[in-house]
N, C-alpha and C positions, 0 to 999 in steps of 0.2 A: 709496737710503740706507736702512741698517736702522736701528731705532730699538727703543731698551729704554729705559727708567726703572725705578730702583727708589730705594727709602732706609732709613736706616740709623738703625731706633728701639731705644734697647735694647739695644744690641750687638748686634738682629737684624734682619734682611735681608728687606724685601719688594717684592713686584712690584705696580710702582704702574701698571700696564696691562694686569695678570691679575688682576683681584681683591683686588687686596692680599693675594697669597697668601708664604705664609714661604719661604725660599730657602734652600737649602744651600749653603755653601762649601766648596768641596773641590777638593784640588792634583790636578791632572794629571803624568801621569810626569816632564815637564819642570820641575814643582814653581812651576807656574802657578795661581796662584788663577783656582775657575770657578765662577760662579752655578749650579746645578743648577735647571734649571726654566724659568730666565729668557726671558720670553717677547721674542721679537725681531718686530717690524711691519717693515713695506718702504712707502716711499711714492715714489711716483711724481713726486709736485704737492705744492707750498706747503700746498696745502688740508690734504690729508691729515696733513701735518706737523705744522700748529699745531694740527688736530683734537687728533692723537696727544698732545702736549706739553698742553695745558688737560685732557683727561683725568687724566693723569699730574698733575699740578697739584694738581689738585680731590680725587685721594685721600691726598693728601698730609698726616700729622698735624699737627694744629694744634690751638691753644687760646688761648684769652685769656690774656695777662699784662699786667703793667706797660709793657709798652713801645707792646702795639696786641694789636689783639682777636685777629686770626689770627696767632699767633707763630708760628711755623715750630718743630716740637721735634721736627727729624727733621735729616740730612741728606740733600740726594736728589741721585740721579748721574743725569742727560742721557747716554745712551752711543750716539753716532753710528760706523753701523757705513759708510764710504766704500769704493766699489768704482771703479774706472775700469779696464774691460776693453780689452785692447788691438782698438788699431781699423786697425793698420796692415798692407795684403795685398800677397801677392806677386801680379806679371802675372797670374799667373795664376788668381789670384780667391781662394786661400788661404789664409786667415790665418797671420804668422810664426810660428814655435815661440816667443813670447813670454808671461810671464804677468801674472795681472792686477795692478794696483797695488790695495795694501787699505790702509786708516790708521784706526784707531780715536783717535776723540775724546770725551775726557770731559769734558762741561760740571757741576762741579758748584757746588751750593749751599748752603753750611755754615750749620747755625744758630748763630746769635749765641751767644758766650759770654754767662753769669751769672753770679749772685753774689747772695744774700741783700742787701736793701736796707740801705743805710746807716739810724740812725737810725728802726729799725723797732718801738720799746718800745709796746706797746700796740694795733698792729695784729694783724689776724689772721695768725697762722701759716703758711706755707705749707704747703698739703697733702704729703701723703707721693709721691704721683703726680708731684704739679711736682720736690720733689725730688730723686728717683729721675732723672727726666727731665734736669733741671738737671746732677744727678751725673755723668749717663753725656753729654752735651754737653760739657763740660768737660774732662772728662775725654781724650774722641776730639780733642778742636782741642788739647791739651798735649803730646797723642802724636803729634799733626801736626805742629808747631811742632818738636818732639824731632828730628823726621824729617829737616826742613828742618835746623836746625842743624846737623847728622849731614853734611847730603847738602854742605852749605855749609863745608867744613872740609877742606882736601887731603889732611892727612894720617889722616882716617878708618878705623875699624877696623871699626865697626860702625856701620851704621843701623837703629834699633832699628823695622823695619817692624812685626811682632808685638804690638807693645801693645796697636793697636787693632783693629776690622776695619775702617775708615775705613781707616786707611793700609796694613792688608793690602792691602784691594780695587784701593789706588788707588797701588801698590807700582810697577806698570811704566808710570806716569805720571811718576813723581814722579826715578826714578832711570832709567839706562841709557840710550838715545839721545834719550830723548824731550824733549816741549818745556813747560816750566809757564810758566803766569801765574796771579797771583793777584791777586783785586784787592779791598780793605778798604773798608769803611763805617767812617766817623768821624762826629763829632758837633761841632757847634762850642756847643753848650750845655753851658754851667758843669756842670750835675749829670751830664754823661756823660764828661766827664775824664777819670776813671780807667778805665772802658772803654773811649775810645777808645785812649789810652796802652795800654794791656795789648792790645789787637787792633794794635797797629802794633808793637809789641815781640814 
């Protein structure tokens, strides 16, 4: 299995298993979005995996807000790279002219939508960093949501992948043979209503 992490602060892109260093995106002739840089691990063992994945974790942006102390204010993409080499020989000890099966899998993990608190007269302001932060969160899960709507409509003209780099990146996930699941956090307390309603809408 190869393994990459990175996440999406900012509308920019970094490797959350190099450093946290910045990434380029850039289309290949076939007009494939490709990380430039993006460092790829291979594990053998369970071990090495969940090493890799806690790594990856732990340089993951975060800060205190309102909701818990380490808020997630990035999104980060799990990119599992599968190989299964053919294992099938002729008599005579040769492997068939077969080739190998590859499947990439993206696990990812969206930060929570925001929204300035209701009811906020007389607290402190939020700083410019939160947000900026807030802005550009918001902003990537509306142009997700745009995407989905798009992709959920037969007679479709356009899917507006572009708005973001969230759904550039995650463009040949999202459409053509491939397979999505998504799956939302809700809240059953009164003061989360309206963001749960809005993350299930």
């Amino acid at each position: 299995i190869g393994v990459s992490m990175f996440e999406i602060y900012g509308q920019k892109v970094f490797d959350l298993l190099n450093g946290s260093n910045a990434l380029t995106a850039l289309e290949d002739a076939k007009g494939v979005l490709q990380l430039v840089g993006l460092s790829r691990h291979y594990c053998d063992d369970i071990e090495t995996f969940l090493a890799k994945t806690s790594a990856g974790r732990a340089a993951r942006s975060t800060s205190s807000t309102g909701a818990n102390q380490t808020s997630s204010r990035s999104h980060a993409v799990l990119q599992l790279l599968l190989e299964q080499a053919p294992s099938a020989s002729t008599p005579g000890g040769t492997k068939k002219n077969s080739l190998a099966v590859r499947a990439r899998l993206n696990l990812v993990d969206l930060a929570g939508s925001e929204r300035v608190p209701a009811g906020s007269e007389g607290q402190p302001l939020l700083s410019q960093t939160h947000q900026r932060e807030m802005g550009h969160i918001n902003k990537s899960l509306s142009a997700l949501a745009n995407c989905i709507s798009a992709l959920s409509q037969s007679n479709r003209a356009h899917v507006p992948y572009r708005d973001s780099v969230l759904t550039r990146l995650l463009q040949d996930s999202l459409g053509g043979n491939s397979r999505t699941l998504l799956s939302a956090t809700g809240s059953p307390g009164d003061k989360c209503i309206d963001e749960s309603l809005s993350t299930l809408r």
